[in-house]
Residue, then its C-alpha position, 0 to 999 in steps of 0.5 A: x500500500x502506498x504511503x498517506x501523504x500529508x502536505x504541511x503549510x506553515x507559517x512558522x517553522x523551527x530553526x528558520x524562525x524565531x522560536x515559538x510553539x508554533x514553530x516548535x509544533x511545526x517542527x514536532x508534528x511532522x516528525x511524528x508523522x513521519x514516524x507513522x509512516x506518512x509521506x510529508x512535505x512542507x512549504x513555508x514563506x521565505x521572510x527575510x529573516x530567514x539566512x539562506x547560507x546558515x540554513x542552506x537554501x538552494x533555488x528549485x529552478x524546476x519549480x520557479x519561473x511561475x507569476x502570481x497575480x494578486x490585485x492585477x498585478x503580476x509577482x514572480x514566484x520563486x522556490x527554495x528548498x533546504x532539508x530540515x536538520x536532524x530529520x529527512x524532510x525537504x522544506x519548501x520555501x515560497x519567495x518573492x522579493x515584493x512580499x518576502x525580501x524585508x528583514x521583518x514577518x509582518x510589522x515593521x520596526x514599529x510594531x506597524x502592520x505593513x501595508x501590503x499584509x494582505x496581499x502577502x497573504x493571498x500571493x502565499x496561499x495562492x503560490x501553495x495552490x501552484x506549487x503543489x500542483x507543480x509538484x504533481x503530488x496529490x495530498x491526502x490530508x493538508x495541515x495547515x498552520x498559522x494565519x498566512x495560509x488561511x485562504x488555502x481550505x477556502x481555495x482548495x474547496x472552491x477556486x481549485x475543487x476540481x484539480x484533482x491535485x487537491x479534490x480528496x485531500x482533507x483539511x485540518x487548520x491550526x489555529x493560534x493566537x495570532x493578530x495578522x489579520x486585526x488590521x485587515x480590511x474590506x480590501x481584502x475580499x476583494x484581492x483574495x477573489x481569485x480565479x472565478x471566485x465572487x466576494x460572496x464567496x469570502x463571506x465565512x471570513x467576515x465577523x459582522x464589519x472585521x475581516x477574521x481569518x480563522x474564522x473564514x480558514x474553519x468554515x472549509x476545514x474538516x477539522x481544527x486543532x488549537x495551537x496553544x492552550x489560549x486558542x483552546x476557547x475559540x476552537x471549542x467555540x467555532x468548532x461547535x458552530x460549525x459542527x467540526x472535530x477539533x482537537x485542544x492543545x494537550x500540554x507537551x509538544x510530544x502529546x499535540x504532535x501525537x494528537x495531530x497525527x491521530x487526527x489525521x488517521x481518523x480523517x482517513x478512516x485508518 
């Protein structure tokens, strides 16, 4: 039997970026997982912090060279690759030097939101959506971590529902205590309207007048899992709502990654 295949987005990875439980979750999980026999790969944004000599990025020419188009307009997309120390895992990088280049995530040296957050954020999922197909891998569950890849289930379920790249896959999103998205705007519906999408369509991403990302990323999930015992409450209650398994965070690391990986074996009906 061939092996399951768990595509892993995150937006956060340790030791590429500054060391938090997500980064350290999204570390541990895909250890495990790989310990359970399931084929990973993992894709992540290449912010500027990131040092490419230190950590060993390479270019995948064969993987570069496509356009994204956000908001009209077009941005090169270019892929990097490095193994994962310690483990034998490929990351996958997703730059861009418009989005990516700067020395920062999402604020600048004034705790300012940039600008253009929006837009990084629908040039990434987007560019997740592309490179996967590129990859020609068909994923059976896609983990998704963070609120930079919040519009992949919305993508996956609608803009690309008939890619049979992603057409079987189940979605499961974590979700953290993240404020990416707090200074978002209607802008936002309307960039992240790509291919044959309507703004209707970005309705499960509106919190009465806010734009909420998780929110949006549960709606078209199968399944949510919180990434820390704060975001417990929240996945409890959006869960519930909207009638979806979810998982708490358990203290440890080891005990979430178990957790997750169970997840993805009831999803599969293993």
């Amino acid at each position: 039997m061939s092996k399951k295949k768990v595509l892993f987005v995150t937006q956060e990875l340790n030791p590429y970026t500054e060391i938090s439980l997500m980064s350290d979750l999204a570390r541990k999980i895909p250890q495990f997982a790989a310990d359970e026999d399931f084929e990973l790969r993992i894709l992540m944004p290449k912010f500027g912090i990131i040092n490419e000599r230190r950590h060993r990025l390479h270019e995948v020419v064969r993987l570069s060279g496509m356009n994204i188009i956000v908001d009209d307009e077009d941005y090169p997309l270019i892929i990097k690759v490095a193994s994962l120390p310690g483990a034998r895992l490929q990351v996958y990088f997703l730059d861009n030097e418009e989005f990516f280049k700067r020395k920062a995530v999402f604020t600048d040296e004034n705790d300012k939101p940039f600008i253009d957050n929006q837009e990084r954020l629908v040039f990434f999922c987007k560019g997740v959506m592309e490179t996967v197909k590129k990859f020609g891998w068909a994923p059976d569950i896609v983990h998704l971590h963070g609120q930079i890849t919040s519009l992949v289930p919305l993508y996956m379920k609608k803009a690309y529902k008939n890619d049979p790249v992603f057409r079987d896959a189940k979605i499961v999103y974590s979700m953290y205590n993240n404020e990416f998205g707090d200074s978002f705007d209607s802008k936002f519906l309307n960039i992240a309207a790509i291919n044959d999408l309507e703004v209707d369509d970005l309705s499960g991403f509106k919190k009465d007048q806010d734009i909420n990302l998780d929110l949006g990323a549960i709606k078209y999930a199968d399944a949510v899992i919180s990434g820390n015992e704060t975001s417990n409450e929240n996945v409890i209650k959006y869960g519930g709502i909207m009638e979806k398994p979810f998982v708490l965070f358990d203290d440890g690391l080891d005990n979430s990654a178990r957790a997750a990986v169970e997840l993805y074996k009831t999803l599969l009906g293993a």
